[in-house]
Jmol script that loads the backbone (N, CA, C; Angstrom):
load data "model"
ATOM      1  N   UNK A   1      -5.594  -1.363   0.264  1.00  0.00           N
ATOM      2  CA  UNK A   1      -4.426  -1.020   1.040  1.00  0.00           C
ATOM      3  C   UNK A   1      -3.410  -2.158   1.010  1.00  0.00           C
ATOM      4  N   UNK A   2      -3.861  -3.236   1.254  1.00  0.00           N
ATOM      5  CA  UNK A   2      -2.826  -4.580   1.078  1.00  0.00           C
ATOM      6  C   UNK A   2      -2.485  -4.252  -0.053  1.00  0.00           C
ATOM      7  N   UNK A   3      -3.237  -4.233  -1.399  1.00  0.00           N
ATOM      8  CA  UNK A   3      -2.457  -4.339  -2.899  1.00  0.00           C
ATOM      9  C   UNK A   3      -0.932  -3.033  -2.638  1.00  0.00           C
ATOM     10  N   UNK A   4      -1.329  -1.828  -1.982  1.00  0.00           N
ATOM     11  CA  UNK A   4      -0.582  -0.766  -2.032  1.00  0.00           C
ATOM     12  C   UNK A   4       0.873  -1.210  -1.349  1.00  0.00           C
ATOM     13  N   UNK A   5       0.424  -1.937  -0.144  1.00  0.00           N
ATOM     14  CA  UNK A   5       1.497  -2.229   0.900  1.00  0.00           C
ATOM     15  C   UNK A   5       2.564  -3.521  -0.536  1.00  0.00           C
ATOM     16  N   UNK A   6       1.422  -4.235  -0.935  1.00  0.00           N
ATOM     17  CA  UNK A   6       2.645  -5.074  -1.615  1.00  0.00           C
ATOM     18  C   UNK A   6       3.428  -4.925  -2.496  1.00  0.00           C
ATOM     19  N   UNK A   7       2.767  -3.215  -3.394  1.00  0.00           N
ATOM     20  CA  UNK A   7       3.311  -2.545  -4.710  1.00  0.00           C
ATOM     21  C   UNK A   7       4.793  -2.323  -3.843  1.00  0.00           C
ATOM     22  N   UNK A   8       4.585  -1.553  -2.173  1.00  0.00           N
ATOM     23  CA  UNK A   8       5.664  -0.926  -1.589  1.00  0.00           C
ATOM     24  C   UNK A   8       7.091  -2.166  -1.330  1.00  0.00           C
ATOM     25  N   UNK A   9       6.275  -3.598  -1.270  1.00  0.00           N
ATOM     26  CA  UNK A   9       7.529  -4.355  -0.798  1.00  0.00           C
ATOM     27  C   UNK A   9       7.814  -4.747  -2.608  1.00  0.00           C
ATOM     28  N   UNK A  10       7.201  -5.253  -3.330  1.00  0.00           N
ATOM     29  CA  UNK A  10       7.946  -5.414  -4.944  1.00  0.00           C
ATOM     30  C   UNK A  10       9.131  -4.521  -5.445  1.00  0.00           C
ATOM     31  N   UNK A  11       8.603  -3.227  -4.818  1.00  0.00           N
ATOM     32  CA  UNK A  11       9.412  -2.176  -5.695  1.00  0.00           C
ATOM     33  C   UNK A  11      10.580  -1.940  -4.921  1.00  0.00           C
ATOM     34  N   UNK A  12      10.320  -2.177  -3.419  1.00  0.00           N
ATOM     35  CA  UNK A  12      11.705  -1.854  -2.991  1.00  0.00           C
ATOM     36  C   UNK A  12      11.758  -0.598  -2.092  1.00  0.00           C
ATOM     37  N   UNK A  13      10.422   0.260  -1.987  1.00  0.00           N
ATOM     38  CA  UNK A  13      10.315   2.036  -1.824  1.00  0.00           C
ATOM     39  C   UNK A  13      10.140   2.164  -0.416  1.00  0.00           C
ATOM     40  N   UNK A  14       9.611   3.080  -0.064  1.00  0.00           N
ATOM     41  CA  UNK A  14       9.386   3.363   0.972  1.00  0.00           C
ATOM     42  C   UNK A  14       7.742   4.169   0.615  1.00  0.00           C
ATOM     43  N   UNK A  15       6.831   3.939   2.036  1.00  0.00           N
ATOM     44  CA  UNK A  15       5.583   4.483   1.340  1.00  0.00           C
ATOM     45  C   UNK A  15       5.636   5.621   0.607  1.00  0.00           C
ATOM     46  N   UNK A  16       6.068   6.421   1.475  1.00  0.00           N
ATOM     47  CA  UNK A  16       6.162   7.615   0.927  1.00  0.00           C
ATOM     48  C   UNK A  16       6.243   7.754  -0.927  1.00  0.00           C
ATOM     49  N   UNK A  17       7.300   7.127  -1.418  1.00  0.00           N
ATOM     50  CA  UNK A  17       7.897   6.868  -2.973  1.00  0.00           C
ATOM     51  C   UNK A  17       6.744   6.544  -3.244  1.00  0.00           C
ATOM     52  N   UNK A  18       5.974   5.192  -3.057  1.00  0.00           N
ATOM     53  CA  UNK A  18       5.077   4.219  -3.650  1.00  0.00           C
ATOM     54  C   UNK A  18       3.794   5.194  -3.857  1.00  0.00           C
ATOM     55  N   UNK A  19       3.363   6.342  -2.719  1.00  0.00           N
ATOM     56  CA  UNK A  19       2.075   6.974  -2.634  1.00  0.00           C
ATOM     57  C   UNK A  19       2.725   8.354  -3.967  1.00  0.00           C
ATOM     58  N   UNK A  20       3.726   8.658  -4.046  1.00  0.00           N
ATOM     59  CA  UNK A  20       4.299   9.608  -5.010  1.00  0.00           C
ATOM     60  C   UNK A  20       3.533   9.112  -6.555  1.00  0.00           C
ATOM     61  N   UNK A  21       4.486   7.768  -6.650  1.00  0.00           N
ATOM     62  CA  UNK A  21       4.811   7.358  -8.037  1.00  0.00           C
ATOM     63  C   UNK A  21       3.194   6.327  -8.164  1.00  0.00           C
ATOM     64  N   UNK A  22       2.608   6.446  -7.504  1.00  0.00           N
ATOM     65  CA  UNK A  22       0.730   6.130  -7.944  1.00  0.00           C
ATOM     66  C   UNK A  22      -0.131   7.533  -7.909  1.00  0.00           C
ATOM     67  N   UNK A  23       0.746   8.355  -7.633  1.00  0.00           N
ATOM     68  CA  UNK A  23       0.467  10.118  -8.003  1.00  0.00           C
ATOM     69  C   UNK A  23       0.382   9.969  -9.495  1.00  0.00           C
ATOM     70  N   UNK A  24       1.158   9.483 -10.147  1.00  0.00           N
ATOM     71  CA  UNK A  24       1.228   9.948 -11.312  1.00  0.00           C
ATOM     72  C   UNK A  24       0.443   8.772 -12.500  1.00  0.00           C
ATOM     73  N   UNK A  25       0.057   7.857 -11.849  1.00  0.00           N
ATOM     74  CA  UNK A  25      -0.459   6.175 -12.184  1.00  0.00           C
ATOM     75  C   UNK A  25      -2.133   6.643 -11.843  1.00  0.00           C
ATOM     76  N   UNK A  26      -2.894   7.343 -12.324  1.00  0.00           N
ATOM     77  CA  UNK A  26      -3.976   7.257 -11.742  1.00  0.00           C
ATOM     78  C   UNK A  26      -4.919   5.677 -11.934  1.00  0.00           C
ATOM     79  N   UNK A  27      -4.436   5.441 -13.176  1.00  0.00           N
ATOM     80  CA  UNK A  27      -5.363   4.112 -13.897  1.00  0.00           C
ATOM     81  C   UNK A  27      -4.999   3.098 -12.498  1.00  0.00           C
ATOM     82  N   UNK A  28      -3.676   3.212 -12.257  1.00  0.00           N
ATOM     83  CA  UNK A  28      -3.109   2.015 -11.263  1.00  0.00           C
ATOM     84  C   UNK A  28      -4.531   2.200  -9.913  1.00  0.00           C
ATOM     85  N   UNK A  29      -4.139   3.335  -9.589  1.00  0.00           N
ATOM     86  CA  UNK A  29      -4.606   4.017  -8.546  1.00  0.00           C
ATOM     87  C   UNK A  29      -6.367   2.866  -8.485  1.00  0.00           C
ATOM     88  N   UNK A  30      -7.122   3.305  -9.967  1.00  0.00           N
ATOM     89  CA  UNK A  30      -8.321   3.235  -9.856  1.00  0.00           C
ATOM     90  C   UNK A  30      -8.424   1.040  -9.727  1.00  0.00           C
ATOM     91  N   UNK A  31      -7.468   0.403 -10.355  1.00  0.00           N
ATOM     92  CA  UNK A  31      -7.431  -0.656 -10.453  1.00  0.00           C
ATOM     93  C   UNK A  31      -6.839  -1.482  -9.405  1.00  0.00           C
ATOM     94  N   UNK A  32      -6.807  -0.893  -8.423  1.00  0.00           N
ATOM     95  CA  UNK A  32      -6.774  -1.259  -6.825  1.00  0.00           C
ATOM     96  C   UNK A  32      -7.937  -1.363  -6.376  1.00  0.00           C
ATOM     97  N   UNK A  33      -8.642   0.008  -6.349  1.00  0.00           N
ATOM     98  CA  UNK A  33     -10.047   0.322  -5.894  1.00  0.00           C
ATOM     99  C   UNK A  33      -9.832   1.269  -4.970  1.00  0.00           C
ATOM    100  N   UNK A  34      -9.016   2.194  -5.404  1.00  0.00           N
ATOM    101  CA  UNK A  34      -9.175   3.190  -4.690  1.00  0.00           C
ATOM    102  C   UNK A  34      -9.537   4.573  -4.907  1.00  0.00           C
ATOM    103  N   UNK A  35     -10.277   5.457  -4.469  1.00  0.00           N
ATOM    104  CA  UNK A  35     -10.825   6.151  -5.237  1.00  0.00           C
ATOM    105  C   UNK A  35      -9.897   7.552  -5.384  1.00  0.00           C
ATOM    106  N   UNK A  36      -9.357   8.144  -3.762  1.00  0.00           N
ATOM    107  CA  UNK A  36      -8.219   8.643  -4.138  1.00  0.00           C
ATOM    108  C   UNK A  36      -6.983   8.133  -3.139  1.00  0.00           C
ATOM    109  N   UNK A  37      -5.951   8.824  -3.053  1.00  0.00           N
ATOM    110  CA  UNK A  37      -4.710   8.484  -2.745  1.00  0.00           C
ATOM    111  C   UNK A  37      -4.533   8.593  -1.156  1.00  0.00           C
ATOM    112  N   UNK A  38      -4.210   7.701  -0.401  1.00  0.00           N
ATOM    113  CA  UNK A  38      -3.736   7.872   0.867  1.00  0.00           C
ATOM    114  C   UNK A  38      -2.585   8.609   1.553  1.00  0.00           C
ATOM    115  N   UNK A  39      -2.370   9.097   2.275  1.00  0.00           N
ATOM    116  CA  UNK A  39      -1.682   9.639   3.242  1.00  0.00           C
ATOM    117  C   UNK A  39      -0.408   8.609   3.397  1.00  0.00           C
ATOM    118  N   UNK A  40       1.175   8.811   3.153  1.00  0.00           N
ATOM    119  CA  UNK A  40       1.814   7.758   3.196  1.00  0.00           C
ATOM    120  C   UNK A  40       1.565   6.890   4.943  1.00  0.00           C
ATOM    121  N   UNK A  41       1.605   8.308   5.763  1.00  0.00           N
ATOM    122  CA  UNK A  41       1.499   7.776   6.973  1.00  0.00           C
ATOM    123  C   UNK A  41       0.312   6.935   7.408  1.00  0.00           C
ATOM    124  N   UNK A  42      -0.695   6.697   6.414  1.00  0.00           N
ATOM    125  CA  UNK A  42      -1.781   6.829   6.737  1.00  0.00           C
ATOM    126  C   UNK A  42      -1.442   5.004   6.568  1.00  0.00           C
ATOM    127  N   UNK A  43      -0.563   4.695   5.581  1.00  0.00           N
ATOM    128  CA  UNK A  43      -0.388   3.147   4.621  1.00  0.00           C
ATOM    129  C   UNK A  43       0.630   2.534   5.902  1.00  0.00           C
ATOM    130  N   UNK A  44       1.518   3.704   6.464  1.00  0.00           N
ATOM    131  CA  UNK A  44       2.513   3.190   7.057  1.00  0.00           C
ATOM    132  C   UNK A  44       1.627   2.457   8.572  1.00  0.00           C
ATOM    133  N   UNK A  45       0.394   3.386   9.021  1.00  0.00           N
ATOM    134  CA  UNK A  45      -0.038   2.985  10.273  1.00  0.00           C
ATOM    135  C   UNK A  45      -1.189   1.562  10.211  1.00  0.00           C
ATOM    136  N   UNK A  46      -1.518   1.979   8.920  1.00  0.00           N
ATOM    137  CA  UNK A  46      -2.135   0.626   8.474  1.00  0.00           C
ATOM    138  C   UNK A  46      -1.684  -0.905   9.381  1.00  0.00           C
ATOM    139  N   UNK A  47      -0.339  -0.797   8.283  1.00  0.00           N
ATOM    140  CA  UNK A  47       0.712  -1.738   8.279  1.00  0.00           C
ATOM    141  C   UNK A  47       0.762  -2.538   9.758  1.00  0.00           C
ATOM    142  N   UNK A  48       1.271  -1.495  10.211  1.00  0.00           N
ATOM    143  CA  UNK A  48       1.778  -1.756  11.536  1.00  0.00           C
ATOM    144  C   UNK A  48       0.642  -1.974  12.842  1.00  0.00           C
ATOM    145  N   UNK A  49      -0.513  -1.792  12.532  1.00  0.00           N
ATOM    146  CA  UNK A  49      -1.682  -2.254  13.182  1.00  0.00           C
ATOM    147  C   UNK A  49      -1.524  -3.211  13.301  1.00  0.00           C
ATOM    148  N   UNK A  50      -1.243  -4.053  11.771  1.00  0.00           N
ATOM    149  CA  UNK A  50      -2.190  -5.399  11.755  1.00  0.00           C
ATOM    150  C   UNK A  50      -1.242  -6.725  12.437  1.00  0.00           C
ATOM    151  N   UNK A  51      -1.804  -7.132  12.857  1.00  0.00           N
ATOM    152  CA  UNK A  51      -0.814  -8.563  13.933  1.00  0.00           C
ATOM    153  C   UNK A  51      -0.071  -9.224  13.052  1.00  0.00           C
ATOM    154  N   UNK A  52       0.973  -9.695  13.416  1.00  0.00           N
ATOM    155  CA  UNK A  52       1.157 -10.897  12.735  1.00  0.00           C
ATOM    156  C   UNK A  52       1.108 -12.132  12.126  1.00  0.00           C
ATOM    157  N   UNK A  53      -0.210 -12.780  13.211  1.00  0.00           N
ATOM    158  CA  UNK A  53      -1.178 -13.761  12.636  1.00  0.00           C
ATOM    159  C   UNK A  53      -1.170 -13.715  11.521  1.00  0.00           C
ATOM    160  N   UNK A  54      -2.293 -12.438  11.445  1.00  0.00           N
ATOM    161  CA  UNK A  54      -3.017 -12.320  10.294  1.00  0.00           C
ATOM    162  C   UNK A  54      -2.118 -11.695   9.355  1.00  0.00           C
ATOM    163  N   UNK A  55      -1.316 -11.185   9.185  1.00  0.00           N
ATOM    164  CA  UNK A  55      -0.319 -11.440   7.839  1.00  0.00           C
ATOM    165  C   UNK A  55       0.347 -12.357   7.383  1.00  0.00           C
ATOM    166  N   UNK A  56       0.303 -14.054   8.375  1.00  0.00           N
ATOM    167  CA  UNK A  56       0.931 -15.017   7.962  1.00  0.00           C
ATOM    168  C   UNK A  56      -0.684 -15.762   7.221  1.00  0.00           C
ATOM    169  N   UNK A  57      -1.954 -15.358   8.007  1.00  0.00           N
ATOM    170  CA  UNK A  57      -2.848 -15.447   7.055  1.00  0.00           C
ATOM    171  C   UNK A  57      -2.920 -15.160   5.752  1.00  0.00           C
ATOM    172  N   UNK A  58      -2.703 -13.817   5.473  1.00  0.00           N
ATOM    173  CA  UNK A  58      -2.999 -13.245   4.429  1.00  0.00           C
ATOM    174  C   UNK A  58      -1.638 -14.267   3.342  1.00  0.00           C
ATOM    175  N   UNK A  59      -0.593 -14.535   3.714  1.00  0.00           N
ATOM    176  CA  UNK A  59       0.177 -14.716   2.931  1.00  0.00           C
ATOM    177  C   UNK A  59       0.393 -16.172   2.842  1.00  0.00           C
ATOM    178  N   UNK A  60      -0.002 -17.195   4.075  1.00  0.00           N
ATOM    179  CA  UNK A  60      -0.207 -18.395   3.870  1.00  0.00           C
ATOM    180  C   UNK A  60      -0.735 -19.279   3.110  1.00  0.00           C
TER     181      UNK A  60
END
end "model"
wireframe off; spacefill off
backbone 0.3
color backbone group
């Protein structure tokens, strides 16, 4: 899900776009590790769970 969230900030999209256009990327899809495709809302609630801490973790 992080790899997905960061495809969404590189490209510029909105989840929605990003969960579209890995519709059609299955190889991408599988080289994440995912087996199938998420719910955009599903990436969007992710997101917004996670604290801020821990995304200055993840990115620190």
């Amino acid at each position: 899900m992080l790899t997905v969230h960061a495809l969404r900030i590189e490209l510029v999209k909105s989840y929605r776009v990003v969960v579209d256009l890995l519709s059609e990327m299955p190889g991408v899809l599988e080289e994440v590790g995912l087996t199938r495709l998420p719910h955009y809302t599903v990436l969007r609630t992710w997101f917004e769970r996670i604290p801020t801490k821990t995304w200055r973790a993840f990115l620190g």
